[in-house]
N, C-alpha and C positions, 0 to 999 in steps of 0.2 A: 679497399675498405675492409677491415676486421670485421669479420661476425659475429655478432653473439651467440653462445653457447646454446641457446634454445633457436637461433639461427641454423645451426649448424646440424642440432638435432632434425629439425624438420628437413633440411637439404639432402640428411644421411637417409633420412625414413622415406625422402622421395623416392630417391634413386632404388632404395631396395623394394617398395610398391611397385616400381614400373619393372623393372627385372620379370617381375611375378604378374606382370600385365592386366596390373590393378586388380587379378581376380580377387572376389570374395573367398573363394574357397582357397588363398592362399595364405589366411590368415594367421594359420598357426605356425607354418614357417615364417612367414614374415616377424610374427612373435619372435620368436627362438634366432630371428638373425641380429635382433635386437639388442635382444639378451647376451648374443654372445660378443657384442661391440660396447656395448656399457654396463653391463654386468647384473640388469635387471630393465622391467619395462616400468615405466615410471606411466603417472596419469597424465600426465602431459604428453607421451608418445604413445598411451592409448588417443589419444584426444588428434591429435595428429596421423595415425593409423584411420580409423574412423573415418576423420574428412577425405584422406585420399579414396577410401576403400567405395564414399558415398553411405556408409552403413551407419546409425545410431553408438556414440561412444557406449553405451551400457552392453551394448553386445561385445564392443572387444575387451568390456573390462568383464563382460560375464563369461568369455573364453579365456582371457587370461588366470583368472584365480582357481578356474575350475579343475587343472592340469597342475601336479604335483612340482611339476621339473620348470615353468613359470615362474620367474622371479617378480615379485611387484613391488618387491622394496629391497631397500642394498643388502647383500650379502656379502662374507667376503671374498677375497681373492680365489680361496681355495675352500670350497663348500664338501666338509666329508659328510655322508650320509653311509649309516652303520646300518645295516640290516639287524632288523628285531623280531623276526620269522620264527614262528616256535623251533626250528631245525638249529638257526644259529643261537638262538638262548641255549639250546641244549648241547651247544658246544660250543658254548663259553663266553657269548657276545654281552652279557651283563661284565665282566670281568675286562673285557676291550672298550666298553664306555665306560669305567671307572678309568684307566689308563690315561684313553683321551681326554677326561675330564681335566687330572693331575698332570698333564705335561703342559694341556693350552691353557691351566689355571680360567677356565671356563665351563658351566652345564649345557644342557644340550638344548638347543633353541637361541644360543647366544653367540656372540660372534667375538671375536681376541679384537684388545682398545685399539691395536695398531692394521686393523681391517684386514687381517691376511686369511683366518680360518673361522670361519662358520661350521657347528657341530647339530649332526640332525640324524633325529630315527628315519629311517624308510625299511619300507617292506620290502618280502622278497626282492633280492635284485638279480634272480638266476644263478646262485654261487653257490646252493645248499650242499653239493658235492664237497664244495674244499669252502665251509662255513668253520668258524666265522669270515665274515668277510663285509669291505665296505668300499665304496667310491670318494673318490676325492678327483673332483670335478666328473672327467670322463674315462680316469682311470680306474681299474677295479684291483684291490688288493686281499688276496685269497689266502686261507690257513693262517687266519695271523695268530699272535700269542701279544701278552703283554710288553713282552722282549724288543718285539719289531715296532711298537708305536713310536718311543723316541725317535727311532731312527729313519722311519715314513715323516714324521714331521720334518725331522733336519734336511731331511732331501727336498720337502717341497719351499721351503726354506730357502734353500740355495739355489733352487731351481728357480724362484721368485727374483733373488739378487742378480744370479747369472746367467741367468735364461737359457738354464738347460733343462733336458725336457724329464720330466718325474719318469718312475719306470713302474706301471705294474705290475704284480704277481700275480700271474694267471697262467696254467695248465689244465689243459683235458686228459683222461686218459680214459680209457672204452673198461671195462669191467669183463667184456663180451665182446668176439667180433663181429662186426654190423655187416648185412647184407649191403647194404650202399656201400662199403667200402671196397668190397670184391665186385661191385658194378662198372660195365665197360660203360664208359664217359660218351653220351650222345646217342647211342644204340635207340635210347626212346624214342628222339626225337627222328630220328633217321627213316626207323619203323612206321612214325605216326606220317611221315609227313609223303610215305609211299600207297598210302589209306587215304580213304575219302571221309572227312569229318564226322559222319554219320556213324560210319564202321567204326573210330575212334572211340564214342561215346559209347558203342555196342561192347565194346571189348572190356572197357572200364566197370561196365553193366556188370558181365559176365564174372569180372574175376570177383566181385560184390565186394569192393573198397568202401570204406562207410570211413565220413569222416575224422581225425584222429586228432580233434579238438576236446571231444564234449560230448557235442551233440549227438554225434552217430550218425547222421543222415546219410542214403547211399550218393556215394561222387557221381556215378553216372547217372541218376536221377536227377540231381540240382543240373548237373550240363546242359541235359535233355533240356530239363525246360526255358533254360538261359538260351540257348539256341534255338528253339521253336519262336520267341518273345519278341514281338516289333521293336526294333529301336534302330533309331540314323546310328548311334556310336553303342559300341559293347566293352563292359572293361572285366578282365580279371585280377582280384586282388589277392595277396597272400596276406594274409593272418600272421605277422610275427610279433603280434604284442602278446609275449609268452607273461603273464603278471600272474598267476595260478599260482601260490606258493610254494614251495616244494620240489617245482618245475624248472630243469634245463634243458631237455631235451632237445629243443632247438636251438641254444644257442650252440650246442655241440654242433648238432647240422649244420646251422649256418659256418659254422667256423670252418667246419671240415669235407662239406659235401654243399658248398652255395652252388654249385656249376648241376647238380641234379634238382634241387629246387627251383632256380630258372627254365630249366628244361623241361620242367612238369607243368609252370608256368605255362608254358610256351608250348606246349602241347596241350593243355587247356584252352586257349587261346586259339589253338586250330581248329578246335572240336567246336566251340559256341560262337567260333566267326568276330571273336574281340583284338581289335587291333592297339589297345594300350592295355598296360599292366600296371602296378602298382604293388611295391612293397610297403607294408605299415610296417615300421619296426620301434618297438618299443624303445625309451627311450636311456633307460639301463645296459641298450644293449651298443651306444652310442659309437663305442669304442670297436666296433667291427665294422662302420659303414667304412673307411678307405678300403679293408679287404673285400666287401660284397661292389663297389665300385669298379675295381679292378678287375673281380669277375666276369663282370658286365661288358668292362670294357672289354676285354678276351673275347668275350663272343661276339660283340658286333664287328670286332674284325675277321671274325671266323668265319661270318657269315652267317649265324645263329639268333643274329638278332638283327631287327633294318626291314629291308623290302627283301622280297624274293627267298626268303628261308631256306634255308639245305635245298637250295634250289626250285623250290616251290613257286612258280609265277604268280604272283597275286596274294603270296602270303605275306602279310608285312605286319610288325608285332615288336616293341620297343616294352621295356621294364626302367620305370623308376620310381625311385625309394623316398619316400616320406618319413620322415622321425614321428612318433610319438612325444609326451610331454609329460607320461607321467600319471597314468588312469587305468586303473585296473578294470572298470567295467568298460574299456574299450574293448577287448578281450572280446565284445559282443557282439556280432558282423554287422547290425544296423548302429550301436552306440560308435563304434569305428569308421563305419562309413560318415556320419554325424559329422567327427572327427574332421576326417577327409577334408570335409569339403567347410571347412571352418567356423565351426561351431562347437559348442558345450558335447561333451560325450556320453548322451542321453541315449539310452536304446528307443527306436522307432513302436509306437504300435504296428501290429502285422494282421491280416494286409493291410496293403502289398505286401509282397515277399523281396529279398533282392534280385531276383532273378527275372523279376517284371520292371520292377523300379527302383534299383538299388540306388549306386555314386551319381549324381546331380539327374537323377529322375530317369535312367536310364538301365537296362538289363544289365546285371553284374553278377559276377560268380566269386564268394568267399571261401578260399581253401586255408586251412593251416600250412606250417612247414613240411609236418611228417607226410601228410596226405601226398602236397606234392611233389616229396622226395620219392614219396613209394608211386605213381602214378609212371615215373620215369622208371620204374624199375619192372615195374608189370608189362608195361607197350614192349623193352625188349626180352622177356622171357615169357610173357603170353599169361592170359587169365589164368588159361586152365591149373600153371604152376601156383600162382599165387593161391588159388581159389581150393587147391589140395593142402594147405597149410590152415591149422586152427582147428576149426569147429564146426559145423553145420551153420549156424549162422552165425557166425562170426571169424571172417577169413582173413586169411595171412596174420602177419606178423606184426608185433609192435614195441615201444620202445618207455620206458619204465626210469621213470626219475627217482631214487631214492636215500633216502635220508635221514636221518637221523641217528637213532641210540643204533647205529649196525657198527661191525668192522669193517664193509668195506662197499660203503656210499657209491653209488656210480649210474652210468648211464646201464641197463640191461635191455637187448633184444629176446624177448618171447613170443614162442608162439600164441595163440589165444586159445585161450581154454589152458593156461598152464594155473595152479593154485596161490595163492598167498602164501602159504608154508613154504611151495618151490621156492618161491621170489627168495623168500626170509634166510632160506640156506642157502644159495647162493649168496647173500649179502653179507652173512651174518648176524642177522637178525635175529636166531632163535632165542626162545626165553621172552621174546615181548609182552608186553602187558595187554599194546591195544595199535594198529595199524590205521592210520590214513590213508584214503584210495583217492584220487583225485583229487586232491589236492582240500583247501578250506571248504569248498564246497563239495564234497565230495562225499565217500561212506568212511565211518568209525566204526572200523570190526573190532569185538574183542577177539581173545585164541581162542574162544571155542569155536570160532566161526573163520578161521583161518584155513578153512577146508575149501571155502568156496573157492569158486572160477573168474580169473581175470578174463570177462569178456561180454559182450554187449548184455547179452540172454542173463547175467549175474550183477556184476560191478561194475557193467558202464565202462566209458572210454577214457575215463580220465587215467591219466599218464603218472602223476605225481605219487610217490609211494611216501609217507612219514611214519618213522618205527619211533614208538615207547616201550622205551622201557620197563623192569617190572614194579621198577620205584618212581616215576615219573608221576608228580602231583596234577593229574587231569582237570581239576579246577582252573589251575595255573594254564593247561593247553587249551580251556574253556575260556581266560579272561583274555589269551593272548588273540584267539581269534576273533574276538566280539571288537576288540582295541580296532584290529583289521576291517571288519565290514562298518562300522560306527566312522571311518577315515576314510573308506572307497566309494562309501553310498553315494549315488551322484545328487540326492536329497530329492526327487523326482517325486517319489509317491512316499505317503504319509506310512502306512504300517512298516518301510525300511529306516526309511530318515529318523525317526522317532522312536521307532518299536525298541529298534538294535541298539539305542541307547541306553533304554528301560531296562532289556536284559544287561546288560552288562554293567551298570551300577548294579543289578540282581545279584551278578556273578559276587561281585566286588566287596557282596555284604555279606555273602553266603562264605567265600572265603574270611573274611575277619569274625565271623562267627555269629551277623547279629541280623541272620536269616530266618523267620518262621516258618512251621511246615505251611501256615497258610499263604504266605509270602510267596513260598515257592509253589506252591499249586499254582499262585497266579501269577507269576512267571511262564509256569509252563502251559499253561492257555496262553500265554498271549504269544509266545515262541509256536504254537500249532496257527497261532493266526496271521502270523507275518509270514510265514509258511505259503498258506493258502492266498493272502491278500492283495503281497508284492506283486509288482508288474513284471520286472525281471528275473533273471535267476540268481542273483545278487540275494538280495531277500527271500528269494524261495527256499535259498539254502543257508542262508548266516544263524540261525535256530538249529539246525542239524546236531550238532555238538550237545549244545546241552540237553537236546531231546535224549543223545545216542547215553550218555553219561547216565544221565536219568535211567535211563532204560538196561544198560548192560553193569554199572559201579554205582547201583544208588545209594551201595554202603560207604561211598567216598562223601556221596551231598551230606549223607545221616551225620556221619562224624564232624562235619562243618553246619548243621542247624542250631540253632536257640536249645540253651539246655531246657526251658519249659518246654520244648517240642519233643525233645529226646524224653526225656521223663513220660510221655506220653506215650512215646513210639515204645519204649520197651515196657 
């Protein structure tokens, strides 16, 4: 007997629910295995998900829409998504979406009559080094010019007719040599796993790793108390949903040092007594899971991963990797774990903490990439080395993404406590107007303040560096980031979901000129009260910009106000 098509759907949606052994918190891959056999998830295979899963259809349709990389309606064949990041506007990415526009005789949000390419903004996708740059599907193609779009189409083109496989253009290259690359491969783990757990945690104490996310918190403090914490199971996860704009740092790592990232992993893992792992990885970064797979696989044959670890009786510790979907405030280790375990990627109120009750109710430790590359590099050279580099409080070394208006964009290793000026000559950067530290959320120095110290005690841990130029229209880097958190907010609390839109129609009217000084006074009250009001740091920080603007170039708003304002002002 033929089946019908909605037959066939639900038979397909079975088998891939039982695979995932009907968990709930298997939802989001289940989504995404969906998507990648009929090329979106339709309400009928939410509707069918659902019944298998036991769970209400409005929850898998309120997971599905909530994730960027989610399809709920047909797309085409070949979905290009152009990064629109203030890095790649500033090198050139308005000029590759005209291009794209005129070869697929299509705008952006619409899709070519004959279903082959879909054209779409996304944010950062990790590429700000060699920007512009954009994805078509799960490839990523870097440095492009107007030159090379005909000739990316014609290949996916023919890749379509003859089923061969597209090629992307992607290269790394270091700016600086990295301490992980002159690391002997295992030495951590070898180290850690001839220590007693406890000593582990003491050593990570000592060398004072804080971690190299955001936050800052000290690594061997979060271990401590994941290890002290009752639970039948303990998990450690990595953090690699790098969505920070500005930001590759990790995907550098990952590419070229996954084998000391698992083994920070995995010496995490000995310290707080967690026998699974988990990697989140964003889902931009889609195109690296067969190489982090393969690594993987390397070590359980090595005997690095499995029961019994470098010989260790009773040590036993597996790593596997989760995709991401597409959500920048996963980035948050309880809206990630959210994630996880299949749900909307809502950050948790605190308490708990994760380390009491993180992934499905149980003690979990959230590290980034950098933290646990460098964790692998500390166990074999000893705190006291690490803990001699930097600053009084703020130790070792770290890794600096930057970009933009420079000559020579790259990944850089510093020590902490080295200056914003250092950064800018090395890069190229001198002559800037105004630097991003951390990415959209992060600090807006002008040069007069390009004295300060990259380090905890100054500007924080953010990674992401973005240089302006001395002509660059700050308004326009005001309206581009408001576009960004008004499209990330997870809409959870009232002063982000709504605020971030108020400013930014603010932005939008101050730039075309038909802003009041009083307009903008209330503006900028209500930018100090999304501020203070947000739950996350999503909205804690999406005001930052036009406060910093306000505050360092108020002669840029002055020139964009209401001429009855100006006539006043002077």
């Amino acid at each position: 007997m033929l089946l019908t098509e909605q037959e066939k759907l639900r038979e397909f949606i079975s088998t891939v629910v039982g695979k995932y052994d009907r968990q709930r918190s298997a939802l989001l891959p289940i989504l995404r295995v969906i998507q990648e056999e009929y090329g979106y998830v339709s309400e009928l295979a939410m509707q069918y998900v659902a019944d298998l899963l036991g769970i209400h259809a409005a929850k898998v349709y309120g997971v599905a829409t909530f994730y960027h990389f989610i399809n709920t309606e047909p797309k085409g064949k070949f979905i290009i998504r152009l990064s629109r990041d203030i890095s790649s506007i500033m090198k050139g990415a308005n000029d590759i979406a005209r291009q794209l526009e005129t070869v697929l005789g299509i705008r952006f949000g619409e899709t070519t009559p004959d279903g082959l390419f879909t054209l779409q903004w996304t944010s950062c996708i990790g590429m700000d080094d060699q920007a512009p740059a954009m994805m078509i599907n799960s490839e990523v193609f870097s440095n492009l010019t107007p030159l090379l779009i005909p000739q990316i189409i014609r290949q996916c083109t023919e890749k379509f007719y003859s089923h061969r496989p597209i090629t992307g253009m992607v290269g790394d290259s270091f700016t600086t040599t990295l301490t992980y690359a002159s690391h002997h491969a295992n030495a951590g783990i070898t180290k850690a796993a001839a220590m007693e757990p406890d000593e582990v945690i003491a050593e990570i104490s000592a060398s004072g790793l804080c971690g190299r996310g955001g936050a800052g918190f000290p690594t061997g403090t979060k271990w401590k108390m994941a290890a002290d914490a009752n639970g039948d199971v303990k998990y450690m996860i990595c953090n690699a949903d790098e969505g920070e704009p500005g930001t590759f740092k990790d995907r550098i790592t990952l590419s070229w040092f996954a084998d000391l990232v698992f083994e920070g992993m995995t010496i995490a893992a000995y310290a707080i007594r967690a026998s699974q792992g988990i990697v989140y990885l964003r889902a931009e970064y889609a195109y690296l899971l067969p190489h982090l797979e393969q690594v993987l696989k390397a070590r359980r044959e090595a005997g690095l991963l499995g029961c019994d670890i470098s010989g260790k009786e009773g040590f036993n510790f597996d790593i596997r990797i989760q995709m991401g979907a597409g959500s920048y405030v996963c980035g948050e280790e309880t809206a990630l774990i959210e994630s996880l375990e299949g749900n909307r990627g809502e950050p948790r109120n605190r308490p708990p903490y994760p380390t009491e009750a993180g992934f499905l109710g149980q003690p979990t430790v959230v590290n980034n990439v950098e933290t646990l590359a460098t964790v692998s590099v500390i166990l074999a050279r000893g705190a006291q080395w690490f803990s001699g580099i930097g600053t009084e409080k703020s130790k070792g070394f770290k890794l600096f993404s930057v970009s933009g208006e420079c000559a020579r964009p790259g990944l850089y290793e510093l020590p902490w406590g080295s200056t914003v000026s250092g950064l800018l000559a090395l890069a190229g950067g001198e002559g800037a107007k105004a630097v991003q530290i951390g990415g959209y959320s992060g600090r807006f120095l002008p040069a007069a303040e390009f004295g300060r110290k990259l380090a905890y005690e100054d500007l924080g841990a953010g990674s992401s560096v973005i240089i302006y130029g001395p002509d660059r229209d700050l308004l326009e880097v005001a309206e581009n980031y408001l576009e960004f958190f008004v499209e990330e907010s997870c809409g959870q609390c009232t002063p982000c979901r709504d605020g971030n839109v108020v400013l930014l129609n603010g932005i939008r009217s101050l730039r075309n000129g038909k802003c009041s000084g009083q307009q903008l006074d209330e503006l900028l009250s209500l930018a100090e009260t999304i501020c203070v009001a947000s739950k996350c740091g999503l909205g804690q920080s999406s005001p930052k910009v036009l406060l910093s603007i306000n505050r360092y170039f108020r002669n840029e708003i002055n020139a964009h106000l209401t001429a009855e304002h100006s006539a006043r002002s002077t």
